[in-house]
Wavefront OBJ file of the C-alpha trace (Angstrom):
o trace
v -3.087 129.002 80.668
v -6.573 129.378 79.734
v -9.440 127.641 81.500
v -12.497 126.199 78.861
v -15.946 124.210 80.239
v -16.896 121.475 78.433
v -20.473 121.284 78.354
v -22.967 119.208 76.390
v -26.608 117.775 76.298
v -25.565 114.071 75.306
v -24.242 113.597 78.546
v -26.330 113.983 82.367
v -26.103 117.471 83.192
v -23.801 118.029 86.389
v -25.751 117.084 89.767
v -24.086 119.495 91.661
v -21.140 121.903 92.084
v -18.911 120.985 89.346
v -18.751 121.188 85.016
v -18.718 117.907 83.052
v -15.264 118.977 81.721
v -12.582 121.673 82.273
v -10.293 121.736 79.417
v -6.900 123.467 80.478
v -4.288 123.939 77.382
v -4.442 120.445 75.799
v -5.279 118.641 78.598
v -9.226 117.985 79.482
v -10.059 116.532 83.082
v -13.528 114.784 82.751
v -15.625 114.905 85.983
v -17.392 111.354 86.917
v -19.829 110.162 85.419
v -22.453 107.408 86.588
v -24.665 105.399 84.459
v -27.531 108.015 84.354
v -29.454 108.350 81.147
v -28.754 112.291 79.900
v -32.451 112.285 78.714
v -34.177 111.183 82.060
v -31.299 111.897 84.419
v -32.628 108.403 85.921
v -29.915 105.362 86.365
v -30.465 103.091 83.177
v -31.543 99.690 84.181
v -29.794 96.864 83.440
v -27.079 94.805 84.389
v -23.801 95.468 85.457
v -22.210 95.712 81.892
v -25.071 98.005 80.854
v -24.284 100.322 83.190
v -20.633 100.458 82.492
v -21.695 101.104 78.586
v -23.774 103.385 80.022
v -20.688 105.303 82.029
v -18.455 105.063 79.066
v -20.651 106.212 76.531
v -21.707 109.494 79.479
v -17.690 109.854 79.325
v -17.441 109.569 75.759
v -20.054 112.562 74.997
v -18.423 115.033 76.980
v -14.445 113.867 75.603
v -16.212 114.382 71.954
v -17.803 117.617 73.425
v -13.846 118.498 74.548
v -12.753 117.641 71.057
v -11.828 114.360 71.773
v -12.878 110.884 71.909
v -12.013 107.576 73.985
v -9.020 106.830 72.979
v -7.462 110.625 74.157
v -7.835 109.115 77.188
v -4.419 109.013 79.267
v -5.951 108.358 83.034
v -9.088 106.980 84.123
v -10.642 106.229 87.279
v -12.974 103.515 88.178
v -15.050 103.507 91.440
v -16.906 100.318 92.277
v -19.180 99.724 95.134
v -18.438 96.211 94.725
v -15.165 94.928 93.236
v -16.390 91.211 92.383
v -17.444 93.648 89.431
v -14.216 94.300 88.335
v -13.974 91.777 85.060
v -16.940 93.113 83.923
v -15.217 96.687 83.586
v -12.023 94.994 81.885
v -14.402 93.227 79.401
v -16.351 96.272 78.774
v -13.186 98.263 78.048
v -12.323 96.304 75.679
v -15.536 97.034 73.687
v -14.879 100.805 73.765
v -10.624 100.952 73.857
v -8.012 98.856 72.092
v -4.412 99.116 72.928
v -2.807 100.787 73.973
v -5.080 101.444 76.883
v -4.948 103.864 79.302
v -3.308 104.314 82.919
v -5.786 103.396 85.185
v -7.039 102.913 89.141
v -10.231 100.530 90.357
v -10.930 102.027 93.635
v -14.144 99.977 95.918
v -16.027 102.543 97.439
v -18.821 102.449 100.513
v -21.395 104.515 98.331
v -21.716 106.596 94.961
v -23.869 109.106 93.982
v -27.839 108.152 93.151
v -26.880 104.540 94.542
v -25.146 103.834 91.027
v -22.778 100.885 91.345
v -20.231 101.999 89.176
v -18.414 106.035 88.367
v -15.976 106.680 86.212
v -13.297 110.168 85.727
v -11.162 110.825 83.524
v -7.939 112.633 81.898
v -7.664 113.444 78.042
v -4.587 114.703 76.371
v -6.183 116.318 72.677
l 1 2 3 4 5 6 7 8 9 10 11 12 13 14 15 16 17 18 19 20 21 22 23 24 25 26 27 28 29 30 31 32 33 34 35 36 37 38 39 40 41 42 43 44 45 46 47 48 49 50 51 52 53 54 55 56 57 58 59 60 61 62 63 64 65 66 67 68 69 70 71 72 73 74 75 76 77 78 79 80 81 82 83 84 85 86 87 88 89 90 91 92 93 94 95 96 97 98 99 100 101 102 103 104 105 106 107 108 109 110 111 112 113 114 115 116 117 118 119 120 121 122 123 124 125 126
């Protein structure tokens, strides 16, 4: 099976050792993404539901970059450093998906990258 990396400019560039995206057949794995402005690389201010748009649109640019959009989406991951944030994420969703939605884990974690409160992965089936 061939091995493609996703790469594109409307999303932050990768902060370390890893691609946005690795696309393997049909299926694309989307690495994390926090709410970090592509153009600055800073975290965009705002509250909590501005930084989840923030995450989802980050997530959206690279599925688009993959061919894809959003709604490929059969997995996604949502780390939280605080989990009283949690309805916030379900009623951000709902701005960006529509049913049926996708299989998906809200993990609370100690710490995230750039002290962002909120990271998001993905899968995408094209």
């Amino acid at each position: 099976m061939s091995r493609q990396i996703i790469k594109t400019d409307k999303a932050p560039q990768a902060i370390g050792t890893y691609s946005q995206a690795v696309k393997c057949g049909k299926t694309v794995y989307l690495s994390g993404q926090i709410p970090l402005v592509p153009e600055t690389m800073e975290l965009i201010e705002g509250d909590m539901a501005t930084q989840i748009r923030r995450v989802l649109d980050n997530l959206n640019a690279v599925a688009e970059a993959a061919g894809g959009r959003l709604t490929d989406i059969a997995k996604l991951n949502v780390f939280l450093t605080d989990l009283t944030h949690f309805p916030t994420v379900n009623t951000v969703m709902a701005e960006y998906f529509a049913e049926p939605y996708p299989a998906r884990a809200a993990i609370g974690v100690a710490a995230l990258p750039k002290g962002a409160q909120v990271e998001m992965d993905a899968v995408m089936e094209l």
